[in-house]
C-alpha positions in Angstrom: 114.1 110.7 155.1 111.7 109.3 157.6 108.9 111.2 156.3 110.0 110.2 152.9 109.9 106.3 153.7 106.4 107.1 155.7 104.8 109.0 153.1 105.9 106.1 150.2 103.7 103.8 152.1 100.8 106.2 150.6 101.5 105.1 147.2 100.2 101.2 147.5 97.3 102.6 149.8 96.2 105.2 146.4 97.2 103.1 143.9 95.2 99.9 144.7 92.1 102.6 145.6 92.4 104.1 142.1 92.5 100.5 140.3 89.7 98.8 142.1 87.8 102.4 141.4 88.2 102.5 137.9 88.0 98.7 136.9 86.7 96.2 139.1 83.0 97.3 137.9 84.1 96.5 134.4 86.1 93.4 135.2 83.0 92.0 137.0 80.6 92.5 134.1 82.6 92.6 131.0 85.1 89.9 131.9 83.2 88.0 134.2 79.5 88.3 132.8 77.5 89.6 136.0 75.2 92.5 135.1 76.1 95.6 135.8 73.5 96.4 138.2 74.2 93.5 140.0 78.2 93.9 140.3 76.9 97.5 141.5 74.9 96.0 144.1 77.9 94.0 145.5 80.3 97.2 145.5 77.7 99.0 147.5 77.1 96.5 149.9 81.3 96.0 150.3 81.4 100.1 150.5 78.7 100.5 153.3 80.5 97.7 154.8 84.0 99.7 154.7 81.9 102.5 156.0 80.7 101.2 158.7 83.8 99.6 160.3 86.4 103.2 159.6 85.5 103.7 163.0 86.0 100.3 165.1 89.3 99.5 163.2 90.3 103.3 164.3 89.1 102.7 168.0 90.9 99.5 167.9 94.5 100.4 166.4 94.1 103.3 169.2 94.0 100.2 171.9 96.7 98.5 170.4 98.8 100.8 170.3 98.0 101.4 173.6 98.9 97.7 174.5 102.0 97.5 172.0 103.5 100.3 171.5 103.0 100.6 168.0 100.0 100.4 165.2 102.8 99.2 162.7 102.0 95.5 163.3 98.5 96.2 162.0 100.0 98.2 158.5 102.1 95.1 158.4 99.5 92.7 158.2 96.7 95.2 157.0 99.1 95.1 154.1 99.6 91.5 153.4 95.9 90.9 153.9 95.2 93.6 151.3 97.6 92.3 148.8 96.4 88.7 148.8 92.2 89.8 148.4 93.5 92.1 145.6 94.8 89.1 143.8 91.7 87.2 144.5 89.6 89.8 143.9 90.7 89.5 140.2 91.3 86.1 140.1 87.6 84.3 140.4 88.0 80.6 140.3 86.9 79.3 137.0 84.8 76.7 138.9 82.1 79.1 139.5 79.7 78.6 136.6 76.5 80.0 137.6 75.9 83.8 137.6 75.0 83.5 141.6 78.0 81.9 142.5 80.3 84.7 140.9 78.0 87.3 142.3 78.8 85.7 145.9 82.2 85.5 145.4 82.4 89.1 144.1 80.8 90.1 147.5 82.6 87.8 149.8 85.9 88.7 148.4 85.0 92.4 148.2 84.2 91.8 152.1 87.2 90.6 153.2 89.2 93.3 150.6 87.8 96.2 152.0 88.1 94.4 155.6 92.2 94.1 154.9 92.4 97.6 153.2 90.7 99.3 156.3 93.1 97.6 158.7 96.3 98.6 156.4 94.6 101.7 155.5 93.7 103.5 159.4 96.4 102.7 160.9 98.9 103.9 158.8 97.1 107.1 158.4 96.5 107.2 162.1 100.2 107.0 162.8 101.1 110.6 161.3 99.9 111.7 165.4 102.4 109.0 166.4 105.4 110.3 165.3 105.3 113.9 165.9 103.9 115.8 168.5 105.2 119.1 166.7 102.2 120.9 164.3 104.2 121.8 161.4 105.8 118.3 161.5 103.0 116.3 161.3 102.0 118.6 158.3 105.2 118.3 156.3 104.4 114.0 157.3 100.8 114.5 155.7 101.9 116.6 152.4 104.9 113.7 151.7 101.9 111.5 152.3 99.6 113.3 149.4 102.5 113.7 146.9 102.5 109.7 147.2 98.9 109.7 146.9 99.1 111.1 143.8 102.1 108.8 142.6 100.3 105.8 143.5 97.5 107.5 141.6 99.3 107.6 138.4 100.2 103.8 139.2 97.1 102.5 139.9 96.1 104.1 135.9 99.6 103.0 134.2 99.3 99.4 135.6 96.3 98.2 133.7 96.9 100.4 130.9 100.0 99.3 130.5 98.5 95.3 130.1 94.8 96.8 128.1 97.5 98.3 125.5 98.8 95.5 124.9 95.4 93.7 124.3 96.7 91.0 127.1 93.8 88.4 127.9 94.2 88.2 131.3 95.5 92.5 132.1 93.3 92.8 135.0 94.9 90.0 136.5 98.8 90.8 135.3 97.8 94.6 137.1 96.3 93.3 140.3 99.5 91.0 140.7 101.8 94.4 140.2 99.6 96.4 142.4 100.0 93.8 145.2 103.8 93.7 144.8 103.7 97.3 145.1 101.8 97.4 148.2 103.5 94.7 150.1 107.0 96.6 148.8 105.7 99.9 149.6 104.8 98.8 153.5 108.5 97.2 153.2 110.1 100.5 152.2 107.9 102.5 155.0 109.6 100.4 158.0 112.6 102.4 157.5 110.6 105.5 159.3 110.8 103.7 162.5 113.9 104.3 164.6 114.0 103.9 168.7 113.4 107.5 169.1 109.9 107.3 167.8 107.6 108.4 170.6 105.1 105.1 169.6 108.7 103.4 170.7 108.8 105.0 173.5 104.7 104.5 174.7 104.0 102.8 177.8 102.9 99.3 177.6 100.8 99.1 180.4 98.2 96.4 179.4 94.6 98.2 179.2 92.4 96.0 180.8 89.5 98.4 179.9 88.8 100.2 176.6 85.5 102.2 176.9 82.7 101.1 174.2 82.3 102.6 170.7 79.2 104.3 171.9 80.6 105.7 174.2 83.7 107.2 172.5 81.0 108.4 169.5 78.9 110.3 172.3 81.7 112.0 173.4 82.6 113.3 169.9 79.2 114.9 170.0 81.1 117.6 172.6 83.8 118.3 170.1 82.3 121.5 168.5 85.8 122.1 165.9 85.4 118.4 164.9 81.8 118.7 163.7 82.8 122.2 162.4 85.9 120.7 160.6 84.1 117.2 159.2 81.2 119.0 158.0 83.4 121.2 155.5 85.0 118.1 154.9 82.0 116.1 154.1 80.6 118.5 151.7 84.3 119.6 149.8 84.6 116.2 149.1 81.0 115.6 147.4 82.3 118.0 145.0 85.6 116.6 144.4 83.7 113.6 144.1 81.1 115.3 141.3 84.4 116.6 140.0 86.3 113.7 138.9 83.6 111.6 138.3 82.2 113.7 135.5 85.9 114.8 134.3 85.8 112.7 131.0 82.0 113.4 130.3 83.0 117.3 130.7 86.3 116.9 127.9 84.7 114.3 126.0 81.6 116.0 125.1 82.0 119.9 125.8 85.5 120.2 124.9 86.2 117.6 122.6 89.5 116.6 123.5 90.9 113.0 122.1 92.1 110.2 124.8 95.7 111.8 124.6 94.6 115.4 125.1 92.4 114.3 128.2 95.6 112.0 129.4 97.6 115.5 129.4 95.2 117.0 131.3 94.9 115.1 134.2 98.8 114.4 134.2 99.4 117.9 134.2 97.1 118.1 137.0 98.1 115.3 139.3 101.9 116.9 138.8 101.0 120.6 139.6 98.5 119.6 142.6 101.9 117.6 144.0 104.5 120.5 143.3 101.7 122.8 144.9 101.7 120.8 148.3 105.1 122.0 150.2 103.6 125.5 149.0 100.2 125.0 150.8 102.3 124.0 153.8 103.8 127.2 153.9 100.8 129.1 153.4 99.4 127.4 156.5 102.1 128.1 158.7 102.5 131.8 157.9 98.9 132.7 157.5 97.4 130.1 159.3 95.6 126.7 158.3 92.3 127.4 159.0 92.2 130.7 156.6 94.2 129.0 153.9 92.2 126.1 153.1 89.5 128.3 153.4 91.0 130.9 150.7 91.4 127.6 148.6 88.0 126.6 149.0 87.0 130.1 148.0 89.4 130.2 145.2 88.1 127.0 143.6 84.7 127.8 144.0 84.2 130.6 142.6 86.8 130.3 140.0 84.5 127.0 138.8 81.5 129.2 138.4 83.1 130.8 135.3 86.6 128.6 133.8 85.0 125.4 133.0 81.9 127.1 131.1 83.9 129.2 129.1 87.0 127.3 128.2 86.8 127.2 124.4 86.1 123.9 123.0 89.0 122.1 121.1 91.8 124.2 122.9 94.1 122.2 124.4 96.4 125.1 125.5 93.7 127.0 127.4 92.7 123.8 129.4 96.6 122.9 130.3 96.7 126.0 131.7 93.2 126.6 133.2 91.5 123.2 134.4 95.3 121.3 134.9 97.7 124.0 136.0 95.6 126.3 138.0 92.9 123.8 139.2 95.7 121.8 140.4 97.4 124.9 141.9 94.4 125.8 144.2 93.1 122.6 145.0 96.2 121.7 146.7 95.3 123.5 149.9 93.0 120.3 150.5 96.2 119.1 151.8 95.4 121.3 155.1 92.5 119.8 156.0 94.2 116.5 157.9 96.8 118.9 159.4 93.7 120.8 160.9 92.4 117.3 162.0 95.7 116.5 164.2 94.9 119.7 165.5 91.2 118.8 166.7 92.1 115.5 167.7 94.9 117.4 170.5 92.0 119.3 171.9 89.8 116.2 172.4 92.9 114.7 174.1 93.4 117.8 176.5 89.5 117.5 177.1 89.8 113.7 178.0 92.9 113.1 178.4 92.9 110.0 175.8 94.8 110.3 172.3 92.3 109.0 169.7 93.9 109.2 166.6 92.9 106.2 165.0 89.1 106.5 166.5 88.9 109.7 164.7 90.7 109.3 161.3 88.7 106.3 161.3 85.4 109.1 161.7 87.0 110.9 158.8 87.4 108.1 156.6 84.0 106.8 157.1 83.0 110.1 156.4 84.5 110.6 152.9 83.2 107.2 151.7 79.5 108.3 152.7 80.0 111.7 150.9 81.1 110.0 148.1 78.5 107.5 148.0 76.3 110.4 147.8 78.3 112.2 145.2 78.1 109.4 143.2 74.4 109.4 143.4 74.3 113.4 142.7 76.3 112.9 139.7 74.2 110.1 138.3 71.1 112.4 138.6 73.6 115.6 136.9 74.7 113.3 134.0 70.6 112.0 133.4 69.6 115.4 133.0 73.2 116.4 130.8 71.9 113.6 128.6 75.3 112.3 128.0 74.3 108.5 126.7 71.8 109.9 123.7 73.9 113.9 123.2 72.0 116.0 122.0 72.5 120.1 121.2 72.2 121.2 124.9 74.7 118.3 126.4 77.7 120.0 126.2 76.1 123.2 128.0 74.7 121.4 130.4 77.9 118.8 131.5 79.9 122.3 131.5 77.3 123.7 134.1 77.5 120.2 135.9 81.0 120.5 135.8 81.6 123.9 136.4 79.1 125.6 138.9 77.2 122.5 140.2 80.8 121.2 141.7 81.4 125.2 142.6 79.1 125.8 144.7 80.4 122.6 147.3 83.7 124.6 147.6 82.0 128.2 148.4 79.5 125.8 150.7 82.6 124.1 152.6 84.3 127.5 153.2 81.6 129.2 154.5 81.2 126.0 156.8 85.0 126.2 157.6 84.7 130.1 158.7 83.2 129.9 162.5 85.8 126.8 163.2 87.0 128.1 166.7 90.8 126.3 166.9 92.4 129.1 166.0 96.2 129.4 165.9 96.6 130.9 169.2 94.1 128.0 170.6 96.7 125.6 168.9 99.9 126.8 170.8 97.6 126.8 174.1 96.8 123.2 173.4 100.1 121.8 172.7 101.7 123.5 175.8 99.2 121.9 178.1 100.0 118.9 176.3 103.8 119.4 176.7 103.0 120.2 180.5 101.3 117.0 181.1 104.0 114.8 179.5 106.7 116.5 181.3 104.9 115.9 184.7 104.5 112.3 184.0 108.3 112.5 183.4 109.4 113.7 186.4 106.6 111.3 188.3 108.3 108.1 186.5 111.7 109.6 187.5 111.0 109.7 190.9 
């Protein structure tokens, strides 16, 4: 149950993402009145921002945990933070009459948003190296962590959806108050994963008077060859999940012609399979080895990409349940691997220098999926121009299926071939985590005597 009540926490984290993803741009400019380009402008500067401090709020739940035992006091009031800029977010004083002030508010509270999401965000994630020391557990604590993901997905559509159905005035609003509670109860519910066994319990306190400076802890990652190895696949796999779902309702709207229910069904059908699909991937990984099962789902994907999505027919629902939901959501489920591999890399960097950085580097890994995407967002732009999807004309649908099919492909073959010279192997895993174990049992018997 404690990985139950840890991974829950996942479903506030991915279900206020998922909202402010999918509707703050068109709260901003259709509720609020700022242009588009300009509401664009103030996300972008807020993302960059979020970017840029993955990183230091890593490197500095590391220190505190260091210090106190514990990152949970920053989830705690990561959380709270998070839940009252949501509200705000969505809640622009109607004092602000000029299009310059909302524009300001939009950035200062998407400032501060991002600011509170990163410090709930990190540290939680962070705190899957806390509680385990064993490989296979902290990989069964990151798949209960994406099954959440995907629930708080499917909460962070239903909320507003729920309120727009109902042609409710204020539905952004009504949603970002329920997405609030359900972060703040979510954080509530994940507290029951800490007991006094927990090894972050059990940390010493000693205050650390000294904690070396980013730079310094960034130049060192430079001597980490598997992290470079493993962040690079990362980097460019998610680009194309990126391209993916950001062109998903082009691709059934135009080539396949599916209605709003249809395309509903499909990406229910996938969000369930890719959950049901995770324990599998776990067991893949621990009897074959992680390293050559997410790179067998990378391969998988890819290739399959190259020829389902341009040759689903159009208008059959059945086809595309069973194709682009049940097996796309079958094979990318070996993404789940990828963080297990990363607790992996981050115990070598602690046998080289004898720090745990856990936060520093899913910190690293966070600011590198937001620049990926940033970038996938600007490939996509450039792939829906040339698909011609706001003026269709005869050659859009062939062209969205080859932006959706083979353009996202080719990141997946790309990512595995990437993946292939990654040099933690299994048997470089076990020899890792016994020098580890060696190291805390000779501190044991020091502090014993």
């Amino acid at each position: 149950m404690k990985k139950v009540f840890y991974g829950f926490v996942e479903t506030g984290v991915n279900a206020v993402e998922t909202f402010i993803r999918l509707h703050l741009l068109v709260f901003y400019s259709q509720k609020v009145g700022i242009p588009s380009f300009w509401v664009g402008v103030a996300l972008s500067i807020s993302i960059l921002w979020d970017a840029a401090i993955d990183p230091l709020i890593g490197r500095f739940s590391d220190a505190w945990r260091r210090r106190h035992g514990t990152r949970w006091h920053l989830v705690i009031m990561g959380s709270m933070a998070t839940a009252i800029f949501l509200s705000a977010l969505y809640h622009p004083p109607s004092s602000l009459v000029t299009q310059q002030m909302k524009w300001l508010y939009l950035l200062g509270m998407g400032l501060l948003f991002n600011t509170s999401y990163t410090l709930f965000s990190i540290p939680y994630t962070a705190m899957v190296g806390d509680f385990s020391s064993d490989r296979q557990e902290r990989g069964k604590l990151i798949a209960w962590r994406m099954v959440f993901s995907n629930i708080g997905a499917f909460c962070g559509i239903i909320a507003p959806g729920y309120y727009l159905s109902r042609n409710y005035p204020d539905a952004y609003q009504q949603a970002s108050w329920v997405l609030a509670m359900l972060v703040l109860f979510a954080t509530f519910v994940g507290s029951f994963s800490l007991t006094r066994n927990d090894p972050d319990e059990d940390i010493d306190r000693t205050d650390v008077k000294f904690e070396p400076p980013i730079w310094e802890k960034l130049k060192a990652t430079f001597h980490n060859k598997p992290f470079f190895s493993l962040v690079g696949a990362f980097f460019v796999v998610n680009m194309g999940l990126t391209i993916n779902s950001a062109a998903a309702l082009f691709y059934y709207r135009l080539r396949l012609q599916f209605n709003e229910e249809q395309i509903r069904n499909v990406l229910v059908i996938f969000l369930a399979v890719f959950s049901i699909s995770i324990p599998l991937w776990v067991w893949i990984g621990k009897k074959w080895g992680r390293k050559y099962a997410l790179i067998a789902g990378a391969l998988i994907f890819g290739v399959s990409s190259f020829f389902i999505y341009p040759l689903l027919p159009v208008g059959n629902a059945l086809a595309a349940y069973l194709w682009a939901s049940t097996f796309g959501g079958l094979v990318v489920g070996s993404y789940v691997l990828a963080e297990s591999i990363l607790t992996d890399v981050v115990d070598y960097d602690t046998v080289k220098t004898r720090e745990e950085n856990f936060g520093f580097y899913f910190g690293l890994w966070k600011f590198t999926a937001k620049f990926s995407r940033a970038l996938a967002l600007l490939i996509t732009g450039l792939l829906l121009d040339w698909s011609n999807v706001d003026f269709p004309d005869p050659e859009t649908p062939k062209r969205i299926a080859l932006a959706f099919g083979p353009a996202v492909g080719i990141f997946f073959v790309i990512a595995a071939v990437i993946l292939m010279p990654f040099g933690l192997t299994e048997d470089r895993c076990r020899k890792v985590k016994e020098i580890l174990q060696r190291r805390t049992l000779m501190v044991s018997m020091i502090e014993n005597d």
